[in-house]
mmCIF entry with sequence, helices, sheets and N, C-alpha, C, O atoms, coordinates in Angstrom:
data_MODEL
# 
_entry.id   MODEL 
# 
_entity.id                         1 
_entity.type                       polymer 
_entity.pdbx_number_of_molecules   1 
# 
_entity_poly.entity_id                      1 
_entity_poly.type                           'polypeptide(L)' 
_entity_poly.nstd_linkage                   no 
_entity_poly.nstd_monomer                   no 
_entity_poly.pdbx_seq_one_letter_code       
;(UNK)(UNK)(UNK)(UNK)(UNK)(UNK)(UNK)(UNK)(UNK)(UNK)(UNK)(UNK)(UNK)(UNK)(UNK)(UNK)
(UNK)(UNK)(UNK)(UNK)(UNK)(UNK)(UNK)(UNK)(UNK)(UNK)(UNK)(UNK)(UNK)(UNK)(UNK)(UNK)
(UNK)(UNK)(UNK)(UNK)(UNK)(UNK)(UNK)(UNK)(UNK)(UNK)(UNK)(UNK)(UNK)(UNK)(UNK)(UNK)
(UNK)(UNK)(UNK)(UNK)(UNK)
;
_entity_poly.pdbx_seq_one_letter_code_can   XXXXXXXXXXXXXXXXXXXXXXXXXXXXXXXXXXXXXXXXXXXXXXXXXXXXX 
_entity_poly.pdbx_strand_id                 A 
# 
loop_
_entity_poly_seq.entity_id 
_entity_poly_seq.num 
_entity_poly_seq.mon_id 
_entity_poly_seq.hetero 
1 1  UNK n 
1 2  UNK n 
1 3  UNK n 
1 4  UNK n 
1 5  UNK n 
1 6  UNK n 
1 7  UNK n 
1 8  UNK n 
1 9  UNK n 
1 10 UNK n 
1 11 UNK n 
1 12 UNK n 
1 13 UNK n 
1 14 UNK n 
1 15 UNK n 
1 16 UNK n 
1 17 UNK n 
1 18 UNK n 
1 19 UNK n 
1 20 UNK n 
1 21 UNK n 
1 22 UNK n 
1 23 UNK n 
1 24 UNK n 
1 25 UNK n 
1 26 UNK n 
1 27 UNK n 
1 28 UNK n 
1 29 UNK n 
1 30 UNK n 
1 31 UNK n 
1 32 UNK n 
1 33 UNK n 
1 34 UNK n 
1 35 UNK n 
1 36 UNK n 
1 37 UNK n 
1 38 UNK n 
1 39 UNK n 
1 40 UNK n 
1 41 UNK n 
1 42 UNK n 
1 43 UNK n 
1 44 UNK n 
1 45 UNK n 
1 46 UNK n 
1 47 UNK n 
1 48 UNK n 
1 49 UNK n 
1 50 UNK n 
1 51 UNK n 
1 52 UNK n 
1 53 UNK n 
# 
_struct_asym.id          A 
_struct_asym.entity_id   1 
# 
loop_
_struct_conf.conf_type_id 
_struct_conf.id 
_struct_conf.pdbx_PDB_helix_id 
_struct_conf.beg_label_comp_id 
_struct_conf.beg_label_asym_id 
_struct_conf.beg_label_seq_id 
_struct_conf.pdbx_beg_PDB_ins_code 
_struct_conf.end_label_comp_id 
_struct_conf.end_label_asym_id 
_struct_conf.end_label_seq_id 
_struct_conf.pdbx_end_PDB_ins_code 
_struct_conf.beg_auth_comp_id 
_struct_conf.beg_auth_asym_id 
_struct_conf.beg_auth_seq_id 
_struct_conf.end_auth_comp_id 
_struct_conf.end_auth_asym_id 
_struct_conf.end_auth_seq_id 
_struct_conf.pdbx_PDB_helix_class 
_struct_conf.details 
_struct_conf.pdbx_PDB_helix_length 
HELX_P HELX_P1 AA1 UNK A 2  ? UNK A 5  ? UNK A 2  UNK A 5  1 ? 4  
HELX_P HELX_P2 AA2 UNK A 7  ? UNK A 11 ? UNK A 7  UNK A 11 3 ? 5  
HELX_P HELX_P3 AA3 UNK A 15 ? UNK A 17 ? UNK A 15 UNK A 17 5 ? 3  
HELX_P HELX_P4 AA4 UNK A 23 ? UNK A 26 ? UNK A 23 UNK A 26 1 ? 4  
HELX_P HELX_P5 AA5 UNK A 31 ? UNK A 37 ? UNK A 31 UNK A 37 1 ? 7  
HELX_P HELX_P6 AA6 UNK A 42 ? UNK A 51 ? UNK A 42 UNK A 51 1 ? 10 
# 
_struct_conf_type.id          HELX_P 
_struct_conf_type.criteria    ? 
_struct_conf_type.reference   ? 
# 
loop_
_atom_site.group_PDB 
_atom_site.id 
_atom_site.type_symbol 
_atom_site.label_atom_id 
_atom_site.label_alt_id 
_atom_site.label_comp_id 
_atom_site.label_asym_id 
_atom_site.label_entity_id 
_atom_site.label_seq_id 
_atom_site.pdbx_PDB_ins_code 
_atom_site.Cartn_x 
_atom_site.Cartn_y 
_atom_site.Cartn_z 
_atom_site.occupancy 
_atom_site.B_iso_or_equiv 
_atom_site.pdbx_formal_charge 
_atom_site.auth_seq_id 
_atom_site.auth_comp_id 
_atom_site.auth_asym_id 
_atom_site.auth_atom_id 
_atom_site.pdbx_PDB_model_num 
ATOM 1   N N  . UNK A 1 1  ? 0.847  -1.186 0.000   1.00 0.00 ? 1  UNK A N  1 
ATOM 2   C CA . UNK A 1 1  ? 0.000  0.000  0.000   1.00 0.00 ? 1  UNK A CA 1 
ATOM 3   C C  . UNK A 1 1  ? 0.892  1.250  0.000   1.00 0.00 ? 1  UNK A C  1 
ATOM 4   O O  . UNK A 1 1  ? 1.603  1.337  1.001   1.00 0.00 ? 1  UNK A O  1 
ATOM 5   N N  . UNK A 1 2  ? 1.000  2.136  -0.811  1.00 0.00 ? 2  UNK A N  1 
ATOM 6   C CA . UNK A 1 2  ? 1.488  3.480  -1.392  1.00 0.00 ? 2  UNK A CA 1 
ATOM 7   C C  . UNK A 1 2  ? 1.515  4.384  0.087   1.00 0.00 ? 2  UNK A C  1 
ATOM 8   O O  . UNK A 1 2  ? 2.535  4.852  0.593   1.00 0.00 ? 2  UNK A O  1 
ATOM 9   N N  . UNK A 1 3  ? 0.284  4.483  0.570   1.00 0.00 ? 3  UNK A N  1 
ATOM 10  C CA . UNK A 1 3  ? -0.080 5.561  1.157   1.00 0.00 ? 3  UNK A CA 1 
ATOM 11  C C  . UNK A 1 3  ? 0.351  5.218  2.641   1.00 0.00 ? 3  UNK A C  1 
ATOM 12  O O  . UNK A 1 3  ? 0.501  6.137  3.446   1.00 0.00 ? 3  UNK A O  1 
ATOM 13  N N  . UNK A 1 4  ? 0.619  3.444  3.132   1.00 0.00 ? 4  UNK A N  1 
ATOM 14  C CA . UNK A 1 4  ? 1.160  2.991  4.422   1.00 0.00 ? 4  UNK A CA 1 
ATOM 15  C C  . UNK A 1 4  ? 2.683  3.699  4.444   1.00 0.00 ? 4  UNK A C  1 
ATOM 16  O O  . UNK A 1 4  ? 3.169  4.378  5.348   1.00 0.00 ? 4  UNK A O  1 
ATOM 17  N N  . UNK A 1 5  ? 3.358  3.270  2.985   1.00 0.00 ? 5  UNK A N  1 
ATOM 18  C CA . UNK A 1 5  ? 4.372  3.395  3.208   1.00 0.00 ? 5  UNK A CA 1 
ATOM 19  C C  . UNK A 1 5  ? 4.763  5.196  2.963   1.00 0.00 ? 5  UNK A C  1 
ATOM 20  O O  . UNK A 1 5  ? 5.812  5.549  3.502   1.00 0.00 ? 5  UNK A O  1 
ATOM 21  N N  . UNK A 1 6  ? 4.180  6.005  2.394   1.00 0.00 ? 6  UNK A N  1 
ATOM 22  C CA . UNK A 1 6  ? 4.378  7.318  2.641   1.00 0.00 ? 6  UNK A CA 1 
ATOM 23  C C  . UNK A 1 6  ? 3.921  7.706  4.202   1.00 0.00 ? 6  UNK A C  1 
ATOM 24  O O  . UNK A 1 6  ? 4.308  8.808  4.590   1.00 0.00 ? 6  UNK A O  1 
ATOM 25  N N  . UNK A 1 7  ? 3.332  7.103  4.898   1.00 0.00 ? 7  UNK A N  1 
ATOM 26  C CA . UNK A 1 7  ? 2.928  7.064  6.434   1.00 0.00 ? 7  UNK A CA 1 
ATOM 27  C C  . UNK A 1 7  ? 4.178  7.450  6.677   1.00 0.00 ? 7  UNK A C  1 
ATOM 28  O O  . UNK A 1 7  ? 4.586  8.604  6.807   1.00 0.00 ? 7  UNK A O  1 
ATOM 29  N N  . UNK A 1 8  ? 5.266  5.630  6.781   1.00 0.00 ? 8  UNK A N  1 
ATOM 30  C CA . UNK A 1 8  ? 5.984  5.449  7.341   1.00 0.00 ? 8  UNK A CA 1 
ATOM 31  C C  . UNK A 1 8  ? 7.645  6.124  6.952   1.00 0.00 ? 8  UNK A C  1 
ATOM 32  O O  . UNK A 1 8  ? 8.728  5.650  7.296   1.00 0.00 ? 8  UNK A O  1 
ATOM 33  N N  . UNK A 1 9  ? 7.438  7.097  6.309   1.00 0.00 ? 9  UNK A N  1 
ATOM 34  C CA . UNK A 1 9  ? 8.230  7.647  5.658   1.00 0.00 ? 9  UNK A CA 1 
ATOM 35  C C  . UNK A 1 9  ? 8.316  9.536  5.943   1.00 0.00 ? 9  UNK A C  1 
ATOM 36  O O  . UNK A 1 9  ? 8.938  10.504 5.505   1.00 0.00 ? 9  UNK A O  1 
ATOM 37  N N  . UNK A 1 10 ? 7.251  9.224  6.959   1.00 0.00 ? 10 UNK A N  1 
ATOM 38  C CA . UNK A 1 10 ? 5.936  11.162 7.150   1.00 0.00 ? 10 UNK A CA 1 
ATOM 39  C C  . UNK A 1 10 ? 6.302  11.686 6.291   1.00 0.00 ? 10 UNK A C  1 
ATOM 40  O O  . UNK A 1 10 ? 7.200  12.519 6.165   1.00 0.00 ? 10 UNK A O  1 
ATOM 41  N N  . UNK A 1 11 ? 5.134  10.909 5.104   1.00 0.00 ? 11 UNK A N  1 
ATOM 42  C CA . UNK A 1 11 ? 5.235  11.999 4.007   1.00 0.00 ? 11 UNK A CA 1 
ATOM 43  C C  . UNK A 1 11 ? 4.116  11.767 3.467   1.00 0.00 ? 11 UNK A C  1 
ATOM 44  O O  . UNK A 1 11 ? 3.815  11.959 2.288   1.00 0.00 ? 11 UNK A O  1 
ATOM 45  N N  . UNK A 1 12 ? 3.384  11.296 4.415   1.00 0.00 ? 12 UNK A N  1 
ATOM 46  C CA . UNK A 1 12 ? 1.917  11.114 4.249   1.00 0.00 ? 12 UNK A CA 1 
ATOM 47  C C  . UNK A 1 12 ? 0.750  12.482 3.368   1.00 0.00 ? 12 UNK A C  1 
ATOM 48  O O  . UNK A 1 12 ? -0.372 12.478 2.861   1.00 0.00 ? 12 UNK A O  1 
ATOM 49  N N  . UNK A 1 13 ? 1.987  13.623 3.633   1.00 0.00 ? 13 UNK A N  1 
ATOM 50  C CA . UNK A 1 13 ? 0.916  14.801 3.106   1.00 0.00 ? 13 UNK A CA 1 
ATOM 51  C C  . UNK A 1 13 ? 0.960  14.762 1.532   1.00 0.00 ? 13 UNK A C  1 
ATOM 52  O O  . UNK A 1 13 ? 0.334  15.526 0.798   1.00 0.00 ? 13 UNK A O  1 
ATOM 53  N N  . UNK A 1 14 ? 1.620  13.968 1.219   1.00 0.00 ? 14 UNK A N  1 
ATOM 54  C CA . UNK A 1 14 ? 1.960  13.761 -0.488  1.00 0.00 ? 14 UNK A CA 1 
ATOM 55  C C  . UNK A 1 14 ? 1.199  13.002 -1.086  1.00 0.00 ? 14 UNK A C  1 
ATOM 56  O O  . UNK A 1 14 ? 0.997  13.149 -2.292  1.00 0.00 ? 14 UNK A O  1 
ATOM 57  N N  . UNK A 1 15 ? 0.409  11.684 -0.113  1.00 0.00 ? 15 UNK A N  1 
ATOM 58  C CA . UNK A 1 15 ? -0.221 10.513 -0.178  1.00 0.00 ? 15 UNK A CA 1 
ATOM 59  C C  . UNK A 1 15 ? -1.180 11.095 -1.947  1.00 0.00 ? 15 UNK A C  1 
ATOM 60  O O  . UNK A 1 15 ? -1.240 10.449 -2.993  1.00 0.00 ? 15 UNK A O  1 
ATOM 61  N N  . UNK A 1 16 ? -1.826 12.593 -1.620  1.00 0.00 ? 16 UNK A N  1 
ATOM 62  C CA . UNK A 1 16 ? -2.381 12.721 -3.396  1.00 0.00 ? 16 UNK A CA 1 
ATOM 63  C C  . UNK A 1 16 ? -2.110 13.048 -4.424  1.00 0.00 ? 16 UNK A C  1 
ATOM 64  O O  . UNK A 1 16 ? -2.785 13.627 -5.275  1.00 0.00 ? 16 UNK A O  1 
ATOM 65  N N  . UNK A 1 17 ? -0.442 12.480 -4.438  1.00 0.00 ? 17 UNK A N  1 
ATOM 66  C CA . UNK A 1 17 ? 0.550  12.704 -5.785  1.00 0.00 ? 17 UNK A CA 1 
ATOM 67  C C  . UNK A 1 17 ? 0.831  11.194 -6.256  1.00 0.00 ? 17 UNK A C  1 
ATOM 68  O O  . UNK A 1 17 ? 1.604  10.706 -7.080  1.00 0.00 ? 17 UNK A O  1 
ATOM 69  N N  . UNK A 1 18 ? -0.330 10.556 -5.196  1.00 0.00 ? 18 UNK A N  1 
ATOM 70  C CA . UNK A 1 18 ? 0.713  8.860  -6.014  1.00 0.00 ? 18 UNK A CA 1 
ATOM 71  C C  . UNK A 1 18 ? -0.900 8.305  -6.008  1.00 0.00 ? 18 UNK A C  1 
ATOM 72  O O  . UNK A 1 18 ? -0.966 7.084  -6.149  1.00 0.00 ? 18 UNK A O  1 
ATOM 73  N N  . UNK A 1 19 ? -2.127 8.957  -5.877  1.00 0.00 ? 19 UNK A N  1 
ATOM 74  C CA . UNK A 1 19 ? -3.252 8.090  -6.228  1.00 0.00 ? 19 UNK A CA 1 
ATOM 75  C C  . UNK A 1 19 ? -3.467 7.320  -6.919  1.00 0.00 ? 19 UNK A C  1 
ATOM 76  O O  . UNK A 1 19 ? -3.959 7.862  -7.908  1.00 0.00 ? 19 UNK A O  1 
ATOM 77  N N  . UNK A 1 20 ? -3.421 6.522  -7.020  1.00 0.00 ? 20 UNK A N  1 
ATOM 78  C CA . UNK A 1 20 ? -4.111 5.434  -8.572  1.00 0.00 ? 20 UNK A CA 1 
ATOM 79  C C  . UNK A 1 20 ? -3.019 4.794  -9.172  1.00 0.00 ? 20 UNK A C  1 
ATOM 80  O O  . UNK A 1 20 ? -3.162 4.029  -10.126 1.00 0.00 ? 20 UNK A O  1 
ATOM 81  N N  . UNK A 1 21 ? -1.488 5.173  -8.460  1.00 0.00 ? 21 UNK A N  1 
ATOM 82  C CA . UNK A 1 21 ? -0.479 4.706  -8.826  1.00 0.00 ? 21 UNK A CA 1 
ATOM 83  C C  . UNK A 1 21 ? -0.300 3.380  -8.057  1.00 0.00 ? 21 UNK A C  1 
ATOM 84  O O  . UNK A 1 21 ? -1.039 3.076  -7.120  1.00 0.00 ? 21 UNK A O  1 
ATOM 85  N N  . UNK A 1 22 ? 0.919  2.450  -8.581  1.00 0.00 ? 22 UNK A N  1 
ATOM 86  C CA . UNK A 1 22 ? 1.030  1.308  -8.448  1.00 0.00 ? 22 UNK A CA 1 
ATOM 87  C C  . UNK A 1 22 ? 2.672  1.659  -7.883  1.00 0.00 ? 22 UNK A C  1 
ATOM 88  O O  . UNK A 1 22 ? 3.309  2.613  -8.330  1.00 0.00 ? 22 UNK A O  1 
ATOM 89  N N  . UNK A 1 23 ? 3.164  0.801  -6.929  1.00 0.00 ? 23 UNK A N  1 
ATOM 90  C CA . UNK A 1 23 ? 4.773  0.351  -7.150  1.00 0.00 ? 23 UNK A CA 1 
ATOM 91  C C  . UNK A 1 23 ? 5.123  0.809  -8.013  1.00 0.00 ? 23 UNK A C  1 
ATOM 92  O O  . UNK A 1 23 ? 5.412  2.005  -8.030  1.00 0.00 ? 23 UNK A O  1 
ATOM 93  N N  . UNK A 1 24 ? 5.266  -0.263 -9.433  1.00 0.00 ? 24 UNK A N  1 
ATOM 94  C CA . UNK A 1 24 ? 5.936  0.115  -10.158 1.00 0.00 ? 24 UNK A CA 1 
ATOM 95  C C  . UNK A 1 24 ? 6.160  1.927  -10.917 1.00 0.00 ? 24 UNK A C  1 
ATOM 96  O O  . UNK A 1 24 ? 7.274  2.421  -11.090 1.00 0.00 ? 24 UNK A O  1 
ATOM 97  N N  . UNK A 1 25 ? 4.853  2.638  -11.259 1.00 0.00 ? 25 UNK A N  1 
ATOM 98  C CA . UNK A 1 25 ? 4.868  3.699  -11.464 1.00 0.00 ? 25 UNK A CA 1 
ATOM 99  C C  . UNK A 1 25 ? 5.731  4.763  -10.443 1.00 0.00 ? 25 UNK A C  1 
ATOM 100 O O  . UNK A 1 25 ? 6.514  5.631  -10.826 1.00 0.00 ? 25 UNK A O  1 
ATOM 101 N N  . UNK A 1 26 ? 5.396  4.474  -9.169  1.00 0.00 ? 26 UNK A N  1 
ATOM 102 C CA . UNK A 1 26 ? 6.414  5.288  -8.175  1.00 0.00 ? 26 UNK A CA 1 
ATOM 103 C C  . UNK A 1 26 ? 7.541  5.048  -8.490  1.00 0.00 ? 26 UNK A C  1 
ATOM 104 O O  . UNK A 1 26 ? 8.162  6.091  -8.691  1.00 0.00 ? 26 UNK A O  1 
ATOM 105 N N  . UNK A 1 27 ? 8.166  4.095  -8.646  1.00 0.00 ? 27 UNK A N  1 
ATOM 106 C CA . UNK A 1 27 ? 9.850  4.016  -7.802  1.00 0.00 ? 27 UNK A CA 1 
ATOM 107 C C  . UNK A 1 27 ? 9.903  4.170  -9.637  1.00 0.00 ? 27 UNK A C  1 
ATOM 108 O O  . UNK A 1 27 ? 11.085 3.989  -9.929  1.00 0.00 ? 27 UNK A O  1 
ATOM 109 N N  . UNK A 1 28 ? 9.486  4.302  -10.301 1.00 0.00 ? 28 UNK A N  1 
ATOM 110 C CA . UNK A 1 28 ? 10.019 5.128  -11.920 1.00 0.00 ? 28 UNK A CA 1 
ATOM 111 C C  . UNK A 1 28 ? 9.856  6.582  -11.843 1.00 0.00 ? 28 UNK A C  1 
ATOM 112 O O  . UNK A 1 28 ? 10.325 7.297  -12.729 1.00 0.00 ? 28 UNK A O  1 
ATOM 113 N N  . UNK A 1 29 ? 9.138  7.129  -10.712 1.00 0.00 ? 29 UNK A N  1 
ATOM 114 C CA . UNK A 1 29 ? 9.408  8.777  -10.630 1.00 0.00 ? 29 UNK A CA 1 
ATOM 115 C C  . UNK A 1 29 ? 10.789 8.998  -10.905 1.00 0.00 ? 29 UNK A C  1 
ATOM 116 O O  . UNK A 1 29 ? 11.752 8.289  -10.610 1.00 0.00 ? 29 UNK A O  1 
ATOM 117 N N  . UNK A 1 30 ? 10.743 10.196 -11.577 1.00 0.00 ? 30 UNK A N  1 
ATOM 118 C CA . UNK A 1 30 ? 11.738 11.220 -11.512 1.00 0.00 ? 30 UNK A CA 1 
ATOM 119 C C  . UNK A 1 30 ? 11.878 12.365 -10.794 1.00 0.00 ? 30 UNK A C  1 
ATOM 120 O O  . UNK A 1 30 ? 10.756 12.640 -10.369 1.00 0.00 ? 30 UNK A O  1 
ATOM 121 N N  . UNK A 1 31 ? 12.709 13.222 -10.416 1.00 0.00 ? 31 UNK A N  1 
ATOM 122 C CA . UNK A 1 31 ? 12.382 14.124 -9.685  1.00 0.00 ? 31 UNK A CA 1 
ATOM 123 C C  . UNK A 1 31 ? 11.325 15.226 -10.296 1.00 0.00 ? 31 UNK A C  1 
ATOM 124 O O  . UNK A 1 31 ? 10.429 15.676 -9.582  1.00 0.00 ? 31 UNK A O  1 
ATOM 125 N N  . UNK A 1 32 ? 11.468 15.574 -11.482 1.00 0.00 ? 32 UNK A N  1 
ATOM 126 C CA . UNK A 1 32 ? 10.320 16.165 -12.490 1.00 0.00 ? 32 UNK A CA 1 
ATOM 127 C C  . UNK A 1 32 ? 9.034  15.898 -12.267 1.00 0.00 ? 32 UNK A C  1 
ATOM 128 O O  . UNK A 1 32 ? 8.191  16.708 -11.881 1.00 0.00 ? 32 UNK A O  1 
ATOM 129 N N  . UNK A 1 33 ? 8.777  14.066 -12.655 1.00 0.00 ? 33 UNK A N  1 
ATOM 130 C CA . UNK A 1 33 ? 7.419  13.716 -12.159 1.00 0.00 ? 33 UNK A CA 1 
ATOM 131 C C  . UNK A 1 33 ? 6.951  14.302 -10.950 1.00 0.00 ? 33 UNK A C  1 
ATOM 132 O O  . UNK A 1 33 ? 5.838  14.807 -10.801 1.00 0.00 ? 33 UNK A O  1 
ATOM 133 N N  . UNK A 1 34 ? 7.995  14.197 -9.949  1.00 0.00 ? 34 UNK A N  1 
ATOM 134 C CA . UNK A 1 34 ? 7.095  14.240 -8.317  1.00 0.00 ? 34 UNK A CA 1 
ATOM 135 C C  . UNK A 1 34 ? 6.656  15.919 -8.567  1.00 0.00 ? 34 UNK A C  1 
ATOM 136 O O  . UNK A 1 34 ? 5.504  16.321 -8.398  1.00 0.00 ? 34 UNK A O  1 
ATOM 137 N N  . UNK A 1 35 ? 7.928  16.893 -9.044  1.00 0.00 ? 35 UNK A N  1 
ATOM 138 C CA . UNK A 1 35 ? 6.939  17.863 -8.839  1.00 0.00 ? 35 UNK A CA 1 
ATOM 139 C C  . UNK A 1 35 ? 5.874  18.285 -9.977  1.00 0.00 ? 35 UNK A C  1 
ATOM 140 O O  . UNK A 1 35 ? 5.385  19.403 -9.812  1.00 0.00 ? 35 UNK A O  1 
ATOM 141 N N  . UNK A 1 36 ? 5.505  17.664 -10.941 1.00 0.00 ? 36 UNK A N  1 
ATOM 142 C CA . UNK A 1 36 ? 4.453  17.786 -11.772 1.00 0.00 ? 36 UNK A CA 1 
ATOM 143 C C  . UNK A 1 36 ? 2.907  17.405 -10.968 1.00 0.00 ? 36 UNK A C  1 
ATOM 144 O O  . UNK A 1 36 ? 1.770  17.800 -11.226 1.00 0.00 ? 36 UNK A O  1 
ATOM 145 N N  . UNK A 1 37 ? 3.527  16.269 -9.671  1.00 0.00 ? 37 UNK A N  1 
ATOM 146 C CA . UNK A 1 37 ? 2.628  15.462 -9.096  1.00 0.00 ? 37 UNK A CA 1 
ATOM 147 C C  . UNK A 1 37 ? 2.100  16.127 -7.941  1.00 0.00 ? 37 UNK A C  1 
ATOM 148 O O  . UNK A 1 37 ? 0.993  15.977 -7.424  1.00 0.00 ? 37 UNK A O  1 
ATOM 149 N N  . UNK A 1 38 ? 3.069  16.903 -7.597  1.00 0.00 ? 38 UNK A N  1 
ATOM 150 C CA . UNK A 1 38 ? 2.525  18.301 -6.626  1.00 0.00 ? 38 UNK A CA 1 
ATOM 151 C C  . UNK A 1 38 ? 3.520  17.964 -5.079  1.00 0.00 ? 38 UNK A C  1 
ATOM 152 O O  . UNK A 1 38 ? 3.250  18.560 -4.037  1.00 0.00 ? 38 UNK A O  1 
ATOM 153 N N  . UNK A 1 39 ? 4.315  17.249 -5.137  1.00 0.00 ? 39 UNK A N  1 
ATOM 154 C CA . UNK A 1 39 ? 5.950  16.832 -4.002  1.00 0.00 ? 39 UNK A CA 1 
ATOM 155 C C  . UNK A 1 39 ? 6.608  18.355 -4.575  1.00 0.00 ? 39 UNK A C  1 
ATOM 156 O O  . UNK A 1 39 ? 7.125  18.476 -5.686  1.00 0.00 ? 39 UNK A O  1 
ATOM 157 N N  . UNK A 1 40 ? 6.505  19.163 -3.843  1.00 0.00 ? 40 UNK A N  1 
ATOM 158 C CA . UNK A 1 40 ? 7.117  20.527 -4.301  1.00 0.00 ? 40 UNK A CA 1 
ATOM 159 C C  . UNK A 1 40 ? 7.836  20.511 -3.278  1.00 0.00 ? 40 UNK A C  1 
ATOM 160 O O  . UNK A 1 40 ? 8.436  21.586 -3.301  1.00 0.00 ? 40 UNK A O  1 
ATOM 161 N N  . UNK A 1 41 ? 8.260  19.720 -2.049  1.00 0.00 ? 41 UNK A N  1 
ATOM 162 C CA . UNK A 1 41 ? 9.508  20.395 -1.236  1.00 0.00 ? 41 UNK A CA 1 
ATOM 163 C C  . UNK A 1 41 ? 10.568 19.783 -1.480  1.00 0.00 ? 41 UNK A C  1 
ATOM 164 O O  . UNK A 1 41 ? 10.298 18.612 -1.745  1.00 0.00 ? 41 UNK A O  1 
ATOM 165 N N  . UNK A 1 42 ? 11.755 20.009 -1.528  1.00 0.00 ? 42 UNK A N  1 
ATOM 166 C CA . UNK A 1 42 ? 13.407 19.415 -2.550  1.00 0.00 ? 42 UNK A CA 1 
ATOM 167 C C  . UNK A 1 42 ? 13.212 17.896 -1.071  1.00 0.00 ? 42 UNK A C  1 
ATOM 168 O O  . UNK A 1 42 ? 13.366 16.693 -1.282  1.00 0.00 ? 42 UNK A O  1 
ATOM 169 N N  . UNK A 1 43 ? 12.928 18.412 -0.008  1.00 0.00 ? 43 UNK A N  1 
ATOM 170 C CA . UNK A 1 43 ? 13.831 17.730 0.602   1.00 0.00 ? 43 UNK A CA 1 
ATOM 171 C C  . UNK A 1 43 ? 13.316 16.175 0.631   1.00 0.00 ? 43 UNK A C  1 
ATOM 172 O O  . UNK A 1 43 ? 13.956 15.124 0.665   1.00 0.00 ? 43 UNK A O  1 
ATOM 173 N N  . UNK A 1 44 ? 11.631 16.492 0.598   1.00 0.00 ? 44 UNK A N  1 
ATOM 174 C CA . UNK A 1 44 ? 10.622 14.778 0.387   1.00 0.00 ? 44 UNK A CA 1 
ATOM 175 C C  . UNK A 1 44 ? 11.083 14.472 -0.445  1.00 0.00 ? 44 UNK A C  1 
ATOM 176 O O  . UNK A 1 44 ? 11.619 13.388 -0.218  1.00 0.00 ? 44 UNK A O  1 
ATOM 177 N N  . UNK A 1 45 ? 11.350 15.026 -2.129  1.00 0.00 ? 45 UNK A N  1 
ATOM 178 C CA . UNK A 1 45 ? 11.668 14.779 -3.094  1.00 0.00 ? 45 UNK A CA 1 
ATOM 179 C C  . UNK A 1 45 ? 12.860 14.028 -3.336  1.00 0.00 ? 45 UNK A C  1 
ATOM 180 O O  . UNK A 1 45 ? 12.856 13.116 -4.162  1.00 0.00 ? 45 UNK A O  1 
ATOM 181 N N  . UNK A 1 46 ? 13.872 14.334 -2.689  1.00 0.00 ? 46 UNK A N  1 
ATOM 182 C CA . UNK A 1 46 ? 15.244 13.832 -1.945  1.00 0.00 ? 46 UNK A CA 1 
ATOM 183 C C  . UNK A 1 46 ? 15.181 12.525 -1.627  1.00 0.00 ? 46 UNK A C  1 
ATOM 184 O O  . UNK A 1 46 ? 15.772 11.526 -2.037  1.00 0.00 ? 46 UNK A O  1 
ATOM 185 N N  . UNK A 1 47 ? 14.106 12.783 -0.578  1.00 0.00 ? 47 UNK A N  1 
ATOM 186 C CA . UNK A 1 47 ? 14.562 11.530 0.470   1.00 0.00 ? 47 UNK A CA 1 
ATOM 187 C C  . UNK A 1 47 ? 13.603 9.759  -0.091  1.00 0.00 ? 47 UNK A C  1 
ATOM 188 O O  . UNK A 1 47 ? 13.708 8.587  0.270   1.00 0.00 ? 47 UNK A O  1 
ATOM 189 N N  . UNK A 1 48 ? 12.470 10.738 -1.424  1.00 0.00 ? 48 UNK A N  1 
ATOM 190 C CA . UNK A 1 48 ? 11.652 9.620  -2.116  1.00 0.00 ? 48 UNK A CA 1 
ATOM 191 C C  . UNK A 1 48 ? 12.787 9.135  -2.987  1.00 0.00 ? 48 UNK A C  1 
ATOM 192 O O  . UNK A 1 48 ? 12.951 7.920  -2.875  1.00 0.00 ? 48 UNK A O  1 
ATOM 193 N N  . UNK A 1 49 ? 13.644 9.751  -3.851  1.00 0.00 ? 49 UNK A N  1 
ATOM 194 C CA . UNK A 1 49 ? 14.645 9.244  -4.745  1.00 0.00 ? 49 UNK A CA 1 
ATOM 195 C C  . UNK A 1 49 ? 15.212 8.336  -3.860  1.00 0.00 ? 49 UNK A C  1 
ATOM 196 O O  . UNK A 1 49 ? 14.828 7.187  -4.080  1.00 0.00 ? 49 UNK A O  1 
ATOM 197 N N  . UNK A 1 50 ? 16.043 8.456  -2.875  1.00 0.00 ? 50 UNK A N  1 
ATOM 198 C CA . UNK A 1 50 ? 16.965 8.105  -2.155  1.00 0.00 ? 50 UNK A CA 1 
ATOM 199 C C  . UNK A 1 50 ? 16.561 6.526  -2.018  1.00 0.00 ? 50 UNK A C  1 
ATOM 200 O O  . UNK A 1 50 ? 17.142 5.486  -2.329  1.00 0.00 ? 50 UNK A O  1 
ATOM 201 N N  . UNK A 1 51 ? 14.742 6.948  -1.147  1.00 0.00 ? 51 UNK A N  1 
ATOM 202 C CA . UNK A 1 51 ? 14.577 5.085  -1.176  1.00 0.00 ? 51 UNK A CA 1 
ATOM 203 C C  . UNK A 1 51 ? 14.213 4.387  -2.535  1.00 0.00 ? 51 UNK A C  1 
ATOM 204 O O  . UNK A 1 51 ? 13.797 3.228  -2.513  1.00 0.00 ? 51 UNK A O  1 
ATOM 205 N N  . UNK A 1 52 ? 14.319 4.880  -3.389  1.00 0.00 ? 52 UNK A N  1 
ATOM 206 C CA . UNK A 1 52 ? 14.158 4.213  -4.908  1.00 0.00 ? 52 UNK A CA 1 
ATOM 207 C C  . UNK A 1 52 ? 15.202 3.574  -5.410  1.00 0.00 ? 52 UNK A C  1 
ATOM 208 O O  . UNK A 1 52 ? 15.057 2.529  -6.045  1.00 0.00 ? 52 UNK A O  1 
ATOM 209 N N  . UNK A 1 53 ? 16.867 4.351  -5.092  1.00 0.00 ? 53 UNK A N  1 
ATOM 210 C CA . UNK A 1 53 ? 17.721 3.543  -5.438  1.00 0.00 ? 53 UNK A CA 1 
ATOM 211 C C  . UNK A 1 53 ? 17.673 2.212  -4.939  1.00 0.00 ? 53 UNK A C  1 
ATOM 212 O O  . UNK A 1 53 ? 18.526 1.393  -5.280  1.00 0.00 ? 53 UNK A O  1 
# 
């Protein structure tokens, strides 16, 4: 579940930039995507890449 693991990550306020998305679609974000997706602070944005590697 998308939105457990943005919980566990407190970044739960982002939870409506990944609606309807799957795994796979997330961890293929780019940093571009997230802020098209509305993740506008560098540092969530950061720390979502980070657990993708």
């Amino acid at each position: 579940d998308v939105q457990a693991w943005l919980r566990s990550l407190r970044l739960h306020k982002y939870g409506h930039a990944f609606i309807g998305m799957d795994w796979k679609q997330v961890i293929r974000m780019s940093d571009q995507d997230m802020i098209d997706a509305g993740v506008n602070t560098l540092g969530a944005r950061r720390k979502l890449l980070k657990v993708f590697e």
